[in-house]
TORFIVEX-450688 format. One record per atom (N, C-alpha, C): x, y, z. Coordinates in steps of 0.001 Angstrom, whole numbers, padded with zeros to 6 digits, always signed. Layout:
% TORFIVEX-450688
XYZ/...
% end
This chain:
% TORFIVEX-450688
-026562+009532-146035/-026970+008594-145007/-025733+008138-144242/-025900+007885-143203/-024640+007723-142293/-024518+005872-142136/-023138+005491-142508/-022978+003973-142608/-023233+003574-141712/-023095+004603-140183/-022958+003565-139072/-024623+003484-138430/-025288+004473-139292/-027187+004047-138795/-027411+002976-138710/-028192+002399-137234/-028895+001182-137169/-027465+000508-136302/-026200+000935-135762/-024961-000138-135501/-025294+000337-133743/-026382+001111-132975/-026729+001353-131815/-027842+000962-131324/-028419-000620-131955/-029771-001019-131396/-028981-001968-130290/-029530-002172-129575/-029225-003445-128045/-030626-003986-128522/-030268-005544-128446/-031336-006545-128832/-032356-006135-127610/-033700-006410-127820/-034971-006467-127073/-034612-007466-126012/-035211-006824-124609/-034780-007677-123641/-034769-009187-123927/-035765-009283-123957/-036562-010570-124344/-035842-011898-124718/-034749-011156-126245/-034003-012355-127149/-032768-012647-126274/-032211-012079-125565/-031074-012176-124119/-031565-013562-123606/-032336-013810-123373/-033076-015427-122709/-033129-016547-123493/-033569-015845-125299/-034019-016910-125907/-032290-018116-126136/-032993-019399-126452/-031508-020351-126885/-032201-021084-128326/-031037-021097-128813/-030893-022650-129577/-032197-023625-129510/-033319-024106-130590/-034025-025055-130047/-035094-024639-129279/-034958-023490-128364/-036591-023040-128011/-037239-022536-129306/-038318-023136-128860/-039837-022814-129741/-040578-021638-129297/-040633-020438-130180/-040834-019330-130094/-042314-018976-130812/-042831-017196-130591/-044096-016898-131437/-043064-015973-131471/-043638-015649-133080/-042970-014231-133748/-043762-013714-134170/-044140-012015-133896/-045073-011317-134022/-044050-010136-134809/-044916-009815-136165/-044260-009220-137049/-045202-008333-137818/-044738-006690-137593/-045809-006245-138024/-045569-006088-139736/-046884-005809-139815/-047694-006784-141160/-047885-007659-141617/-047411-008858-140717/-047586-010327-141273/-048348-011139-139919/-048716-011843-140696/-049377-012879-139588/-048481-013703-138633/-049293-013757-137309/-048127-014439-136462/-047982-015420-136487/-046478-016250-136063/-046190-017830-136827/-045228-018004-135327/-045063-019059-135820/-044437-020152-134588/-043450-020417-135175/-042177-021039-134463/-040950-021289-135153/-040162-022204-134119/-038858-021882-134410/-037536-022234-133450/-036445-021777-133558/-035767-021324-132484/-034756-020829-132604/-033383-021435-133086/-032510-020965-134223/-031784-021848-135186/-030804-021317-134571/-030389-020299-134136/-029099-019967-133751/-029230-018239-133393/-028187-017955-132513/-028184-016290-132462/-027320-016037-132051/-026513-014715-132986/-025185-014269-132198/-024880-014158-130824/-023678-014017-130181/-023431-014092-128679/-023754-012910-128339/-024083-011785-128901/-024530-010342-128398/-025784-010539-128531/-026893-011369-129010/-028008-011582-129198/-028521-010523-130606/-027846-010036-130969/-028763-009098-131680/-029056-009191-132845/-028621-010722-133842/-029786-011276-134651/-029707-012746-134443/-030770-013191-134837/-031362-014187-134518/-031910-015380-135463/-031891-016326-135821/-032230-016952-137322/-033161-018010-136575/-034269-017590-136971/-035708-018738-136323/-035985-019610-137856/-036431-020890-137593/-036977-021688-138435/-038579-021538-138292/-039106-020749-139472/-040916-020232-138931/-041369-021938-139342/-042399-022181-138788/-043424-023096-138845/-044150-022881-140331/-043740-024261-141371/-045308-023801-141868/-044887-022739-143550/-043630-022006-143371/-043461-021006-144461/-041955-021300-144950/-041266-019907-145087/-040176-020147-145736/-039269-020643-144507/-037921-021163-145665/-036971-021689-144724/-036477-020408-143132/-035098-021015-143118/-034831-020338-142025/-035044-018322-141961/-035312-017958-141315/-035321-016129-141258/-034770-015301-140453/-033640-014746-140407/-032823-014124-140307/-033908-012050-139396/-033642-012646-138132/-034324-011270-137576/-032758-010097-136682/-032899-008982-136763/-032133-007954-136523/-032564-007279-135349/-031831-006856-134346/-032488-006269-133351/-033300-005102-133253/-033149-004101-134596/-033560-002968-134509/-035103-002975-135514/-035545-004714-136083/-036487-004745-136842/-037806-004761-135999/-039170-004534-136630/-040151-004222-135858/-040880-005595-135619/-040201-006556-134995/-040416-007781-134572/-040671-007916-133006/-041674-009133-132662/-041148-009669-130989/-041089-010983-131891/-040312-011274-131237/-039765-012728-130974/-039592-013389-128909/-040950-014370-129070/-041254-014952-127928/-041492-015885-127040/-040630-016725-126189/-041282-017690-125923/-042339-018126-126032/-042900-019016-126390/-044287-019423-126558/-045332-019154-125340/-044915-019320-123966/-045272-019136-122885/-045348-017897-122650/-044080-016763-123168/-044833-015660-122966/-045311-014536-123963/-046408-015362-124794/-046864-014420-125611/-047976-013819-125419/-047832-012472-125421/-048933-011638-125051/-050009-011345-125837/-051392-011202-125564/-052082-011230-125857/-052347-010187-127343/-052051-009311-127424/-051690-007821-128372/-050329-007626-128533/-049959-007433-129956/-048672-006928-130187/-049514-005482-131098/
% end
């Protein structure tokens, strides 16, 4: 397996916008979708640590995982 697999994802447009403190929907496949806030995210954006609503503490998301992470405003109807 090659160490550097997974070191060529560019975060989803999307998390480029998100900040600190916005209240997000996170749509995650196989789990049910939850609401959160954004706790912090590297300056390249490409992970992200949301506080979910409701479950475990803070969660730690990666750019190349099969997540949206979304403003609340723009969550689409189908993931």
């Amino acid at each position: 397996m090659d160490a550097n697999a997974g070191n060529d994802y560019e975060p989803p447009a999307n998390w480029g916008t998100l900040k600190p403190g916005q209240a997000v929907q996170v749509k995650e496949a196989g789990h049910a979708d939850g609401t959160g806030i954004i706790d912090n995210m590297t300056p390249d954006g490409a992970v992200v640590w949301v506080w979910i609503t409701g479950t475990s503490p803070r969660r730690m998301f990666l750019a190349g995982d099969p997540v949206a992470i979304l403003p609340e405003q723009e969550t689409p109807a189908a993931f």
